[in-house]
N, C-alpha and C positions, 0 to 999 in steps of 0.2 A: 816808589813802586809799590803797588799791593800786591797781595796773595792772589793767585788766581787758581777761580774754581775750576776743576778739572772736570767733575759729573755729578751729576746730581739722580737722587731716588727719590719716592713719592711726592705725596701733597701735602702743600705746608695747610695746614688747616686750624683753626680758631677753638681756643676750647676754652669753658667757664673756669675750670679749676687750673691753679698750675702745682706742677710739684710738691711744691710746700702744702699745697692744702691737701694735695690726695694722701700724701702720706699721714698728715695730722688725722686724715676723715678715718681710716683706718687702725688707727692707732701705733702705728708703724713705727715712731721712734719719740724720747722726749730730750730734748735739745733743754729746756730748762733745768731740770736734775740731771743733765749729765754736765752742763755748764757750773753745776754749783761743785759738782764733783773733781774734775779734771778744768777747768775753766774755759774762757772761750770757745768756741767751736766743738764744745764735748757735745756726746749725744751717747745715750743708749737706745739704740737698736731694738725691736721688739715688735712679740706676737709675729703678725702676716709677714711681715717686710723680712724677718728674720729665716723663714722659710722662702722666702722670693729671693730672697741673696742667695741663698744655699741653693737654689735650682738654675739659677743665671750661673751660677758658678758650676755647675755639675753641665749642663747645657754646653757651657767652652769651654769643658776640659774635653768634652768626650767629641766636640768638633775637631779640635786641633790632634787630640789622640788617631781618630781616623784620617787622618793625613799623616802621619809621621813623627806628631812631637812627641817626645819624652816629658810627661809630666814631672814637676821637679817644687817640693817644699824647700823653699830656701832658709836659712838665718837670718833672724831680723835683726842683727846687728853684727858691725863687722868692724876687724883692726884698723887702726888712722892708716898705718901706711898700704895698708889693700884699699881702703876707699880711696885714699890720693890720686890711685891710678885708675880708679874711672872716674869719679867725681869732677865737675866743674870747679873751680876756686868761690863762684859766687854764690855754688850750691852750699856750701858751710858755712856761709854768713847771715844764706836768707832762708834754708830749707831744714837742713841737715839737725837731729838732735844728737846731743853730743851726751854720751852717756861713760860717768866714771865710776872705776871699782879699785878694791885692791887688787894688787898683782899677784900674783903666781908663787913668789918666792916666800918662805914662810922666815918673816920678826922681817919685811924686808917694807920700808914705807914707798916705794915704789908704786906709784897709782897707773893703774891698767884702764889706757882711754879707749872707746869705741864711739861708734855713731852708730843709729839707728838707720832703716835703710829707708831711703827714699823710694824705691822701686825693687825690683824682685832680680831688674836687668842690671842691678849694682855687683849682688852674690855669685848669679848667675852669668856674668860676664868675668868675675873672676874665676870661674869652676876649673880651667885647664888653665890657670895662672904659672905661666913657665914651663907649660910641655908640649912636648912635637905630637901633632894629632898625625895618623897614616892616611893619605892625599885619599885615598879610597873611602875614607870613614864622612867626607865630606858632601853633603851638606850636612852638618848637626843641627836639629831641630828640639827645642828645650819648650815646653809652657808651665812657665812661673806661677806657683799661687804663692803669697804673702799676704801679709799686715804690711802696709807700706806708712811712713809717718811723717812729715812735714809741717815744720813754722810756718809756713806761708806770709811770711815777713813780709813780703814786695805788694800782696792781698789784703792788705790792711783797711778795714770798712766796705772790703767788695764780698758779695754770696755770702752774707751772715744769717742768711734764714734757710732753713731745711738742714739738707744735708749736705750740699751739694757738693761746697769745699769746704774740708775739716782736715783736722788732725792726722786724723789716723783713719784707716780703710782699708778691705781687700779689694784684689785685684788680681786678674790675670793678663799673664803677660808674655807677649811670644819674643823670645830670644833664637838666633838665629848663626853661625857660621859656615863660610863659604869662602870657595877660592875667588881671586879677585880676577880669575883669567874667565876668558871665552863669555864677558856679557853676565857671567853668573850672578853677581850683587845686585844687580838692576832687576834679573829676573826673581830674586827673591825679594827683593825689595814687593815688587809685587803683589806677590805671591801673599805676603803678608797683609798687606791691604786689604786684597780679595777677601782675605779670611775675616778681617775683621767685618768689611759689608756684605758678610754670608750672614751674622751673627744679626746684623742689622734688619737685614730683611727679613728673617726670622722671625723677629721681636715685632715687625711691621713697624721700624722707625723711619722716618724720611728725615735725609739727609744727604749731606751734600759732604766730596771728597776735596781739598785745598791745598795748591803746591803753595809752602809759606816760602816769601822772600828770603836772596839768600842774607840783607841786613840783618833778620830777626833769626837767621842759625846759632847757635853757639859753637865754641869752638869743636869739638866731636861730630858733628853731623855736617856729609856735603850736601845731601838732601833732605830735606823734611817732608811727610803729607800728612796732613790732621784729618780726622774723619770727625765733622760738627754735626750734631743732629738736631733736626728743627726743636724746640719745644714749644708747644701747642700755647700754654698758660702764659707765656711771655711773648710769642709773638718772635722770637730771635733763634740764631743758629750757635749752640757753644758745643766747643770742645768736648768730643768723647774720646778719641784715640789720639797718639801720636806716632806714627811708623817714620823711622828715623835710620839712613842709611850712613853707618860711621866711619866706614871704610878699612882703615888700616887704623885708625888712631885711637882707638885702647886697645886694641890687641898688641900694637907696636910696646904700649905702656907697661901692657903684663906679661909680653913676652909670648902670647900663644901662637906658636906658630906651627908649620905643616912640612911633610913631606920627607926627604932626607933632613937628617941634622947636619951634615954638611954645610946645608944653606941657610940663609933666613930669612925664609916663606913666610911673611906675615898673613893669618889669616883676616878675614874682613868678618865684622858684627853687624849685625843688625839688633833691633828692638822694635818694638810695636806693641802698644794695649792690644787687648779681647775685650775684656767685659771689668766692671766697674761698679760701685755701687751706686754712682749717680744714673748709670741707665734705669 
């Protein structure tokens, strides 16, 4: 079975430059001294493009702010047994940086492991790890800014020019909890979508929204919808957002749940990109 497009925006149209070259015309980043620096996939950022981030990013905060999110800087790295419980198992083999220090204990050799974070919706879905939020305080609306950072192991000789997929990069990112009664999940699920193709239309990008098969789900998500945006230089439709409906199954993981303590009201997660540096 393939992904099927759900709706599509503008016109896909032909352009002489792609990506990679407008940015180089610009002077917007250099991928060879940041490659010697950090190695593959490095880049330093710079000049125009460095102020174009910073206003794409200021642009989706102050969109999801007028609606209801909580802006929120997260930690770009977290404990092994807090990421266990959102993380994939295949995300620490092929994504995840593993980063070690000493411990805590002083003359104690005890090494303190962490990972860096792949997403913002890693920190930020741990945020009420193991407390009862009051049924009334629901829906929470959270928009993540990070550095998120990624091996991209499984990417090996694919988008190695530009910027497009690297290492490291910000991002914003809408995180989302809701009770799982009365249709609510679905309607945020939404909800979140919408926001991202506000952002889109904004930008005047055309593109097209994709319910992705459920073979190619991972365990965490019952649903998934990608939002691909045409690009002009290449002629093809890739990946800008992923809005991804999890249900129960990391909050079940961290415990977050709602309403009396008596019961255990699992709340429901969502996640979803905004904006990116590859827009």
């Amino acid at each position: 079975e393939n992904n099927a497009v759900v709706r599509t925006f503008g016109e896909e149209s032909k352009k002489k430059y792609s990506h990679v070259d407008l940015i180089s015309m610009i002077g917007g980043s250099d991928s060879k001294r940041g490659s010697v620096t950090s190695g593959g996939r490095g880049y330093y950022l710079m000049g125009p493009a460095v102020f174009l981030e910073r206003a794409l990013i200021e642009l989706s905060l102050n969109l999801l702010h007028k609606k209801g999110y909580t802006p929120i800087v997260t930690p770009f790295f977290m404990r092994k047994e807090v990421m266990q419980e959102v993380a994939q198992l295949s995300q620490f083999d092929e994504e995840l940086y593993k980063v070690l220090g000493k411990g805590n204990v002083p003359g104690s050799e005890q090494v303190d492991e962490k990972y860096l974070i792949a997403t913002s919706e890693q920190p930020i879905a741990a945020f009420h790890r193991d407390e009862w939020i009051p049924t009334d305080q629901l829906p929470i609306r959270y928009a993540g800014l990070s550095y998120c950072f990624r091996q991209e192991v499984g990417s090996h000789g694919r988008d190695t020019r530009g910027i497009f997929r690297v290492h490291q990069f910000q991002k914003v990112e809408q995180f989302c909890l809701t009770s799982p009664h009365d249709n609510a999940s679905w309607i945020m699920m939404e909800e979140m979508i919408t926001n991202a193709e506000e952002l889109c239309q904004l930008l005047g990008l055309a593109y097209r929204v994709v319910n992705i098969v459920s073979g190619e789900l991972n365990n965490a998500a019952a649903k998934k919808l990608d939002l691909e945006a045409y690009f002009p230089g290449s002629g093809a439709y890739r990946e800008l957002v992923s809005c991804s409906n999890c249900l129960d199954y990391q909050s079940r993981r961290l415990k977050v749940r709602y309403g009396t303590t008596k019961k255990m009201n699992t709340a429901v997660s969502f996640s979803s990109t905004l904006c990116m540096g590859r827009m």
